[in-house]
C-alpha positions in Angstrom: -125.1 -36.5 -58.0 -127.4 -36.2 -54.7 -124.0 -35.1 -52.4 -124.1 -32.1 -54.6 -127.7 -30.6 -54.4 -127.3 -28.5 -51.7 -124.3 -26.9 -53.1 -126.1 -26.6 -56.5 -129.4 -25.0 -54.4 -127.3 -23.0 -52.8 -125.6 -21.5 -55.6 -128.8 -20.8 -57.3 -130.4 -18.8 -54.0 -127.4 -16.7 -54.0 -127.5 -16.0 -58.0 -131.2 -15.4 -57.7 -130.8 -13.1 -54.6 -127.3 -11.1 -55.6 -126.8 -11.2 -59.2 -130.7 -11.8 -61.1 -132.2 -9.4 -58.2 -130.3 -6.9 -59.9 -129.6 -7.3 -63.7 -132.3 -7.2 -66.3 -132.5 -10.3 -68.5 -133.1 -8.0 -71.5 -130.1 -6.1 -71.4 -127.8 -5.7 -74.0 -125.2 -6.1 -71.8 -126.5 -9.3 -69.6 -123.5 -11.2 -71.2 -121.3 -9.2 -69.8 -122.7 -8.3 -66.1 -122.9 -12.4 -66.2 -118.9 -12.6 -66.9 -118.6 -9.6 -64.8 -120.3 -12.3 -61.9 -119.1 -15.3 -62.4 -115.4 -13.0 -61.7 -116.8 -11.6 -58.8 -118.0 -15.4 -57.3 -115.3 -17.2 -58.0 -112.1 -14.2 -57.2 -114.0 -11.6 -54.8 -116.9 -13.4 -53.0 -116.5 -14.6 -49.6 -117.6 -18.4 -49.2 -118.9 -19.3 -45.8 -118.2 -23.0 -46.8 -114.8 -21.8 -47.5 -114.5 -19.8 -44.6 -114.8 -17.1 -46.0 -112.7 -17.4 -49.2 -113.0 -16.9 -52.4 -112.8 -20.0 -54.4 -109.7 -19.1 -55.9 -108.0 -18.6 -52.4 -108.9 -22.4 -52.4 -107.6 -23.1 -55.6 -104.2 -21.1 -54.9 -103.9 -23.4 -51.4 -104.1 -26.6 -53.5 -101.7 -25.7 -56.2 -99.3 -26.6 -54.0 -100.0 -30.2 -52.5 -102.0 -31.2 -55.5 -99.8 -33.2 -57.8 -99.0 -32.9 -61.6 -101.1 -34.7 -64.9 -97.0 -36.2 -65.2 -96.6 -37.1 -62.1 -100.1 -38.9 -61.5 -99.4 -40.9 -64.5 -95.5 -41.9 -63.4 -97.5 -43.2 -60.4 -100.2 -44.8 -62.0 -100.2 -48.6 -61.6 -103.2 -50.7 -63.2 -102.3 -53.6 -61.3 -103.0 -51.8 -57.4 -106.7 -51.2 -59.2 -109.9 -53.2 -58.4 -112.6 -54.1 -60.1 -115.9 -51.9 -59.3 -119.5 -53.1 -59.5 -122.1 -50.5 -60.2 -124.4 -51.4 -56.3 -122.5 -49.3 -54.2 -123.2 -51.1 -51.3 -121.7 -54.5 -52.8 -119.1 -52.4 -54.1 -118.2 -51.0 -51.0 -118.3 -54.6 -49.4 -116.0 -55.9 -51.8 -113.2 -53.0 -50.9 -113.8 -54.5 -47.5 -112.6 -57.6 -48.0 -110.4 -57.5 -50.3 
């Protein structure tokens, strides 16, 4: 998905430059300084594009607005869907007039 490459470059560059700058990839122990990380990023680590956050400050703020599996499906109705074409530009003139 091109909308997500610069997240995806920019978590590389900062694996590259904080964690692989500093582990040896021949270390008995790379599995867990990689779990140790992947912690670290997503609990501990501030995010600029979070404001400084860690992603699971995120997560915690959604929990509460973000709805149920149960209650998604009581509110699911097939007949308030539309038919999609794959050209996103015709697609997103359809939506238009409809």
């Amino acid at each position: 998905m091109p909308h997500l490459n610069g997240k995806v470059e920019r978590t590389q560059r900062a694996d590259l430059e904080e964690f692989w700058a500093t582990a040896d990839p021949k270390s008995v122990d790379l599995r867990q300084r990689l779990d140790e990380w992947q912690h670290f990023w997503n609990w501990h680590r501030s995010h600029t594009a979070l404001g400084g956050r860690s992603p699971i400050d995120r997560v915690c703020e959604l929990t509460a607005i973000t709805p149920s599996a149960e209650a998604v499906d009581v509110a699911y109705d097939p007949a308030n869907e539309r038919i999609r074409v794959s050209s996103y530009v015709t697609d997103l003139t359809l939506a238009r007039v409809k």
